[in-house]
VOGU-3710 file (C-alpha; in Angstrom, 3 decimals, decimal comma):
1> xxxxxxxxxx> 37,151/42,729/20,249  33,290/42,527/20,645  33,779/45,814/22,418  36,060/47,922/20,377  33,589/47,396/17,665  30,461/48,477/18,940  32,935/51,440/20,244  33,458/51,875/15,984  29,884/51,714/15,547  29,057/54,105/17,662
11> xxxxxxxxxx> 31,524/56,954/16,994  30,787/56,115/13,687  26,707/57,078/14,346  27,848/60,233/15,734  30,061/61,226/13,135  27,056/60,541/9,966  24,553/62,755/13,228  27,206/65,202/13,301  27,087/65,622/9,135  23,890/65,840/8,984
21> xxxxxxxxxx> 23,189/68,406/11,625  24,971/70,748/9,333  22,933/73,111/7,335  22,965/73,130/3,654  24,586/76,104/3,913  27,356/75,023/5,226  28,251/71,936/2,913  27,588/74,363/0,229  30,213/77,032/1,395  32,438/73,591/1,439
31> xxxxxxxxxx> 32,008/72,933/-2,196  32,625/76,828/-2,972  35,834/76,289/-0,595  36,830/73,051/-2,645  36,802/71,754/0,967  35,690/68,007/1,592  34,244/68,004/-1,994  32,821/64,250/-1,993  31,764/64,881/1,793  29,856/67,328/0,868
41> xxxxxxxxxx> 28,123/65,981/-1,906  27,329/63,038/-0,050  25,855/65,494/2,475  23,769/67,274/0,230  21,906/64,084/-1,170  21,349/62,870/1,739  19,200/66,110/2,359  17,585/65,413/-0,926  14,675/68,013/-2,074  15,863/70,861/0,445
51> xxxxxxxxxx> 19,475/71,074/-1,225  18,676/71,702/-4,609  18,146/74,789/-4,649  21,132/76,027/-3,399  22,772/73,695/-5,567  21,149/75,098/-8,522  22,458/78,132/-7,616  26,010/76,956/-7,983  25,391/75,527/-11,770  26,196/78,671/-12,899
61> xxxxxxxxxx> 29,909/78,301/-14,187  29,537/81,873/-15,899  29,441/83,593/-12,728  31,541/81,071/-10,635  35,224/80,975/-10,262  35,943/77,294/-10,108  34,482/75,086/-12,728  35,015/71,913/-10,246  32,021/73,800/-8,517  29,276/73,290/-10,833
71> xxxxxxxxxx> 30,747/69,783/-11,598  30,195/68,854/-7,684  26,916/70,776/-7,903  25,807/68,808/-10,791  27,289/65,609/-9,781  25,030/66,016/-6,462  22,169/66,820/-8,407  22,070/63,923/-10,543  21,996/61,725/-7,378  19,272/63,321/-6,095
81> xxxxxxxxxx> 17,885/62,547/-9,390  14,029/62,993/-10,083  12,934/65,304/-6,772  15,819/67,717/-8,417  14,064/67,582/-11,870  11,205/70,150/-11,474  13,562/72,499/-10,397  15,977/72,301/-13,139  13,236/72,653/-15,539  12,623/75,899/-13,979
91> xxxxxxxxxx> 16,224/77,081/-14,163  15,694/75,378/-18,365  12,819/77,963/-18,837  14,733/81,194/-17,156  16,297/83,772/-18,715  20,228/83,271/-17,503  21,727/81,418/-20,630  24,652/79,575/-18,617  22,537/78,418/-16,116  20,235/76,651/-18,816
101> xxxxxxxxxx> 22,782/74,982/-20,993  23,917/73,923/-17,184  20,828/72,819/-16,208  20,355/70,744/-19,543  23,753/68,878/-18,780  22,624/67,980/-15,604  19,195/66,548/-16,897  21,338/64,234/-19,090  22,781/62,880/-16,179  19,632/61,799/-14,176
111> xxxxxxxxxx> 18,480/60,066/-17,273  14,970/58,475/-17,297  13,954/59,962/-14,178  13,893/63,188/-16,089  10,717/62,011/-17,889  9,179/65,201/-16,422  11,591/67,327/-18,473  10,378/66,098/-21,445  8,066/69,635/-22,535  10,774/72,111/-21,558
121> xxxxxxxxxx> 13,843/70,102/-23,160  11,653/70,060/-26,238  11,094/73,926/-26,281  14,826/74,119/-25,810  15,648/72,236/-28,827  13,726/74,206/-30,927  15,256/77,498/-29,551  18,019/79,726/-31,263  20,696/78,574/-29,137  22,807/75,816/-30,664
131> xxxxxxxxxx> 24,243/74,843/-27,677  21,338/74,920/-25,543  19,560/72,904/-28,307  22,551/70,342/-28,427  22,520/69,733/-24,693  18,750/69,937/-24,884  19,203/66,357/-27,391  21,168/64,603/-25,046  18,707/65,044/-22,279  16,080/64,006/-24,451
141> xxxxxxxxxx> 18,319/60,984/-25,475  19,269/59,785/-21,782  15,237/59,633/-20,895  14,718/57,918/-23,554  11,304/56,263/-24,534  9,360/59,292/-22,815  11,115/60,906/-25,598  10,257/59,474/-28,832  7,349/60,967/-29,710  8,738/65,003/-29,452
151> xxxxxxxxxx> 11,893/63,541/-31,092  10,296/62,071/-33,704  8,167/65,206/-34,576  11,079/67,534/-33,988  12,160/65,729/-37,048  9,706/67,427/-39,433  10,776/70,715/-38,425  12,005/73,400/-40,971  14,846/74,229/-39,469  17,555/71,693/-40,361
161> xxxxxxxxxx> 19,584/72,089/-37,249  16,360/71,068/-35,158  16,034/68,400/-37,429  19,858/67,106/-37,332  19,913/67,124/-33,362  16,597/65,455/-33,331  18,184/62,679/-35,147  21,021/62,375/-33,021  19,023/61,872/-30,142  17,072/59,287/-31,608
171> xxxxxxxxxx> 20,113/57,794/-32,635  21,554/57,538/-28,869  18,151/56,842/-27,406  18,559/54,085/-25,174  22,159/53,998/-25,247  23,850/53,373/-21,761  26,644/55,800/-21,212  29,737/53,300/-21,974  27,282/52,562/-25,417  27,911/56,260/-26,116
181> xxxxxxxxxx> 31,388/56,669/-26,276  32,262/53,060/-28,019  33,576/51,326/-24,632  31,914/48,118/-24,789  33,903/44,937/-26,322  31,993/45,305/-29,278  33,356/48,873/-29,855  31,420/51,646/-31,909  28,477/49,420/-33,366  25,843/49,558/-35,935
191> xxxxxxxxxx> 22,245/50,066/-34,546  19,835/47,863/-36,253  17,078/49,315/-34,423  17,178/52,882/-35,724  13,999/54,430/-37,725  13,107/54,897/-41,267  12,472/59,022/-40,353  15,852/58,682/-38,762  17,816/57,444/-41,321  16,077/60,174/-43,734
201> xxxxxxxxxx> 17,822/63,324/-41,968  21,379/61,825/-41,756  22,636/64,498/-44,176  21,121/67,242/-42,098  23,128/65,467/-39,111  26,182/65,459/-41,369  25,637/69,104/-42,042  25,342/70,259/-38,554  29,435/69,225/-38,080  29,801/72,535/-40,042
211> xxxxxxxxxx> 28,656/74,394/-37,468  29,569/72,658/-34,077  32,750/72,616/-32,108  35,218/69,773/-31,370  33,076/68,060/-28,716  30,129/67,941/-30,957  31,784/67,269/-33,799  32,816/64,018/-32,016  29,387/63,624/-30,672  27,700/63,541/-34,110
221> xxxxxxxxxx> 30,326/61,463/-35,461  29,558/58,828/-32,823  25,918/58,736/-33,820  26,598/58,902/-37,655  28,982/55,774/-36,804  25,930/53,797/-35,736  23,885/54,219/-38,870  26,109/51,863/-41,096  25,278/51,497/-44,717  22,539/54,402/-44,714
231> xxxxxxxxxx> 24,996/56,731/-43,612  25,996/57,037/-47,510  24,816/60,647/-47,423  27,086/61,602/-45,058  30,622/59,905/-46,660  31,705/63,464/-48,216  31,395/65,237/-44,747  33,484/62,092/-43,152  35,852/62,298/-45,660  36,260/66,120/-44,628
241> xxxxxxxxxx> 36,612/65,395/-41,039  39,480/63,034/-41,645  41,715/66,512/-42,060  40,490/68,342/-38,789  42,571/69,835/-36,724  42,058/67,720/-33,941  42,788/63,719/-33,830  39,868/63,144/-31,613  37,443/63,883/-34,413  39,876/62,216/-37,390
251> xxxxxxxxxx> 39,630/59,072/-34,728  35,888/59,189/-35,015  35,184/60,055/-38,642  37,634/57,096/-39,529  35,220/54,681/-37,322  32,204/56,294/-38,970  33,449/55,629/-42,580  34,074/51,942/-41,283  31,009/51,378/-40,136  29,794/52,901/-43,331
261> xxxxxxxxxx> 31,029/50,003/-45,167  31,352/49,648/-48,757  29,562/53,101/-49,477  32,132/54,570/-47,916  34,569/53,431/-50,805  34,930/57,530/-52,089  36,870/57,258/-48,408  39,182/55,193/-49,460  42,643/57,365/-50,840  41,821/59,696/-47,379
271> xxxxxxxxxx> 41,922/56,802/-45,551  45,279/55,511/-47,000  46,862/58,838/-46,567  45,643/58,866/-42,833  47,505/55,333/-42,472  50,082/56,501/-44,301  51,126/59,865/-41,886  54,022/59,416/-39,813  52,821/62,175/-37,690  48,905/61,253/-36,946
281> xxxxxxxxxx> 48,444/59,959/-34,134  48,658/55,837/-33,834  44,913/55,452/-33,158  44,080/57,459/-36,107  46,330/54,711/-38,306  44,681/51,703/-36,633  41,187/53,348/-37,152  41,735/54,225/-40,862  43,237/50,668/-41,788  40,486/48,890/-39,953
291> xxxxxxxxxx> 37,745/51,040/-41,803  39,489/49,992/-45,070  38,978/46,249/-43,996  35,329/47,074/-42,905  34,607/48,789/-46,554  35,700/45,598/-48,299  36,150/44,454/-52,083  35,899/48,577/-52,995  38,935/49,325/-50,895  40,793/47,134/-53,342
301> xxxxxxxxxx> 43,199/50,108/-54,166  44,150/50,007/-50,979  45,736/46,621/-51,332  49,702/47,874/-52,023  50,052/50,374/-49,089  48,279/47,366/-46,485  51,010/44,959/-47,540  53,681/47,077/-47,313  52,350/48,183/-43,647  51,536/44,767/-42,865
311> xxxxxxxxxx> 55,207/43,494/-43,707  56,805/46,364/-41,982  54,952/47,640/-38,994  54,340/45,804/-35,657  51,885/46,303/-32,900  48,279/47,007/-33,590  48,985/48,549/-36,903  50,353/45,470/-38,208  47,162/43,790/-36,725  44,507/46,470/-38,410
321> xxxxxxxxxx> 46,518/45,624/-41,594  46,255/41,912/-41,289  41,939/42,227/-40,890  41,881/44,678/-43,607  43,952/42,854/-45,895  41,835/40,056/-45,277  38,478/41,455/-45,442  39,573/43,339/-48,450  40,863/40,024/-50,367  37,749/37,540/-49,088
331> xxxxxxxxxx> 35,798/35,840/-51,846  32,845/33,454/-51,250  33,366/34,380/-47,696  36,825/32,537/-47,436  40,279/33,735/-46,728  42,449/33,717/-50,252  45,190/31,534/-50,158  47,169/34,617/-50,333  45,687/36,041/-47,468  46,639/33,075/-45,175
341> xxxxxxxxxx> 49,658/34,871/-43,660  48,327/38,023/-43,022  45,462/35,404/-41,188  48,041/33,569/-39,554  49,301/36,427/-37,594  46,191/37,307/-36,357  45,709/34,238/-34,534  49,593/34,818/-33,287  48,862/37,915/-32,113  46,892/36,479/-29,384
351> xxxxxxxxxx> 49,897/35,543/-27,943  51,975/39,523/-27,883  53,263/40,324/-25,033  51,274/43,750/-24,954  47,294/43,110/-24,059  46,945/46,287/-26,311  47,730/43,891/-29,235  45,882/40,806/-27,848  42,887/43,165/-27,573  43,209/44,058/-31,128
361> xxxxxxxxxx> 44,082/40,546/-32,291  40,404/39,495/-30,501  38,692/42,104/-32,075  39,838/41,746/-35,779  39,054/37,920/-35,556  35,343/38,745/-34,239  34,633/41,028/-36,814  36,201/38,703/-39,495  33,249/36,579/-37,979  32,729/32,783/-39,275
371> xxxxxxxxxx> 35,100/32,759/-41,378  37,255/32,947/-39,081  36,835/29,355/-37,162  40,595/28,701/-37,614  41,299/30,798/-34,907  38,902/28,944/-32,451  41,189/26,912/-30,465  43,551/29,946/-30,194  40,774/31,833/-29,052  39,752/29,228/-26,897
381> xxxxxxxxxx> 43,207/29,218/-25,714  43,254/32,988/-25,225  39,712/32,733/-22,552  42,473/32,271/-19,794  44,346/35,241/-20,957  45,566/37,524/-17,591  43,903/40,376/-18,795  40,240/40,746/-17,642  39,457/42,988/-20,951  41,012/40,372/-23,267
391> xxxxxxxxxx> 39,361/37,978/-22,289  35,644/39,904/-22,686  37,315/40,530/-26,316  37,892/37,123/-27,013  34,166/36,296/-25,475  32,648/38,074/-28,191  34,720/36,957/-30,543  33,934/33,837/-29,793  30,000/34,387/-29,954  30,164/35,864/-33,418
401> xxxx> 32,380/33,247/-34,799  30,350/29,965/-33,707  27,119/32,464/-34,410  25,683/32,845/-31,139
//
C-alpha cells in the first residue's frame, strides 16, 4: 500500500514538472483552442508575472472569436492578482477601447490588491466613455478604502454622470461580492454607513438609469436599494423601472422602493398592479407585495388587493402577502387582532413542504422583527430544518427578533 502511494506521489511530481515545463505559449494556444481551459489557467498563475502579458493580450473580446477566452484570460489574471495590476493599468491608459473596458473588469476582480490602480481608474471615470467610466466605478468600489478619497471628490464634478457613478461606488465600497448582488440571509440591505455627500447625488444616480443598459440598470438599482429612506429622490425613477422591459430590473426597482420605505408610498398603485399581473414573473409579485409591507401605514390602499391575494394564493406569494398585510396594519408596534391570521400563517409556513416557502416564511418573520416573538418557538423549532439555507434564515431571524 505504502508503495503504490509513493508510486502516486511520484507520477504525480512529474506530471505538475511536466506542466510547468511548458511555455506560456503553449497554455495560451490551449485557452485560444478551448483546450484544458482550467489546466491552463492553473498553469498560467503558477507562472505568475511572466504570463500576463500574453494574457493581456487575449482580453481583447473585440478582436477574439470566443468570448470564453477573455473570461479564462481574466479569470487567470485576477489570480495572479496584484503583480498583474501594473500591467492592466497600462492596457487602462492605451488607446484600444475594448481592451480598456476589459482591463477595468478585470481590476474589479483582484479587488484591494488593485490599490495601485487607483490614478488611472480615476482618469477613466472621468472620461467620455460611459462604459469605461461604469466599469472604471466598480474597480474603484472592489479596492475600496484606497478609494475614498478620488471617489469622494469625483463627487463634486460637473458632469452628473461622473457624479452618479461616483456615488455608486461609494455606495458598494466595501461590499463583498455575495453583498453586491443581495445573496446574504439578510437579502438586499440598507447601509447605515453611507455618507452625507453620498446621499446628496442619489438623484443624479437615479438619472443615470436613463442612459444605461439592462445590466446597469440593475447595478444602480442595487445601490439605490441600499440607501433606504434618503433614496426619496429617486421614487419617480423606481416607479418607472417597475414597467421595463426586462423582469430583472422590475425585480430590483421593486426591492429598491421597499427599502425606500414609507417615502416610497407614490409607489404604491405600481406596486399593486405589479402584484396584480398574471403574466410578471413570480419574483416580481413577491418583491412588489413585500415592498408594500416594507412601506407601511402609507400603503394602506393597498389593503383590499393583499387580502384577496392572501386568501387565494399559496406559496411565497401568499407569504409576501401575510408580512405586508401585517406590517401595513401594525399599530403601537403590535399585530391587530385582525391581522392575527395572516400572522398565524407565517409561523405555519415554516412547516411547507417547499424550503422556497420556509425561506420566505424566515425572512418575513425577521423583518417583522420583535414583534414578532410569537413565532420564537416555531423558529426555534425550524433551527433543525434539513435545509442548510433555512436554517441561516431562521438564524437571523432569530437575532433580530430577541435583538441581538
Amino acid at each position: 500500500m505504502r508503495t503504490r502511494f509513493f508510486l502516486w506521489v511520484a507520477l504525480l511530481g512529474l506530471g505538475l514538472a511536466a506542466c510547468s515545463s511548458k511555455p506560456a505559449s503553449y497554455w495560451i494556444q490551449q485557452l485560444k483552442e478551448g483546450k484544458g481551459k482550467q489546466e491552463a489557467v492553473d498553469a498560467l498563475v503558477s507562472m505568475g508575472e511572466p504570463a500576463v502579458a500574453p494574457l493581456i493580450e487575449l482580453l481583447d473580446y473585440d478582436k477574439m472569436e470566443l468570448w470564453s477566452v477573455s473570461f479564462w484570460a481574466q479569470t487567470a489574471l485576477a489570480r495572479i492578482g496584484e503583480p498583474a495590476v501594473p500591467a492592466l493599468v497600462k492596457a487602462l491608459n492605451g488607446a484600444d477601447r475594448g481592451l480598456r473596458i476589459q482591463a477595468a473588469e478585470t481590476l474589479k476582480l483582484i479587488g484591494p490588491e488593485a490599490k495601485d490602480a487607483v490614478p488611472a481608474l480615476a482618469k477613466a471615470l472621468i472620461g467620455t466613455d460611459e462604459n469605461l467610466r461604469a466599469e472604471a466605478a466598480g474597480a474603484l468600489s472592489t479596492i475600496g478604502e484606497p478609494a475614498v478619497p478620488t471617489l469622494v471628490d469625483a463627487l463634486r464634478n460637473q458632469d452628473g454622470r461622473v457624479r452618479a457613478w461616483a456615488a455608486y461606488a461609494l455606495i458598494e465600497s466595501g461590499l463583498t461580492s455575495q453583498e453586491k448582488i443581495g445573496g446574504g440571509y439578510g437579502g438586499n440591505e440598507v447601509r447605515p454607513d453611507i455618507r452625507p455627500e453620498v446621499k446628496a447625488r442619489i438623484l443624479d444616480l437615479a438619472q443615470a438609469l436613463q442612459q444605461a443598459d439592462e445590466e446597469k440598470r440593475r447595478s444602480i438599482l442595487r445601490a439605490l436599494g441600499r440607501v433606504g429612506p434618503e433614496a426619496a429622490p429617486a421614487v419617480p425613477f423606481l416607479i418607472e423601472a417597475l414597467t421595463d422591459p426586462s423582469w430583472h430590473v422590475r425585480l430590483e426597482a421593486a426591492t429598491a422602493l421597499g427599502n425606500t420605505g414609507p417615502p416610497a408610498q407614490a409607489a404604491v398603485p405600481a406596486l399593486v398592479e405589479a402584484m396584480k399581473a398574471p403574466s410578471e414573473k413570480r419574483f416580481v409579485r413577491h418583491e412588489a407585495a413585500e415592498a408594500l409591507g416594507k412601506i407601511g401605514a402609507p400603503a394602506k390602499q393597498a389593503l383590499p388587493h393583499l387580502r384577496q391575494t392572501w386568501a387565494r394564493e399559496q406559496g411565497q406569494l401568499r407569504v409576501w402577502a401575510a408580512f405586508a398585510l401585517v406590517q401595513i396594519g401594525r399599530e403601537r408596534g403590535k399585530v391587530r387582532p385582525e391581522d392575527q391570521a395572516a400572522f398565524s400563517s407565517l409561523v405555519t409556513a415554516l412547516k411547507d413542504s417547499g424550503s422556497e416557502v420556509r425561506k420566505a416564511a424566515a425572512l418575513a418573520l425577521g423583518q417583522i422583527g420583535p414583534e414578532a416573538k410569537g413565532a420564537l418557538p416555531a423558529l426555534r423549532q425550524a433551527r433543525r430544518d434539513k435545509d442548510k439555507h433555512v436554517r441561516g434564515y431562521v438564524t437571523v431571524a432569530l437575532k433580530r427578533i430577541e435583538g441581538k
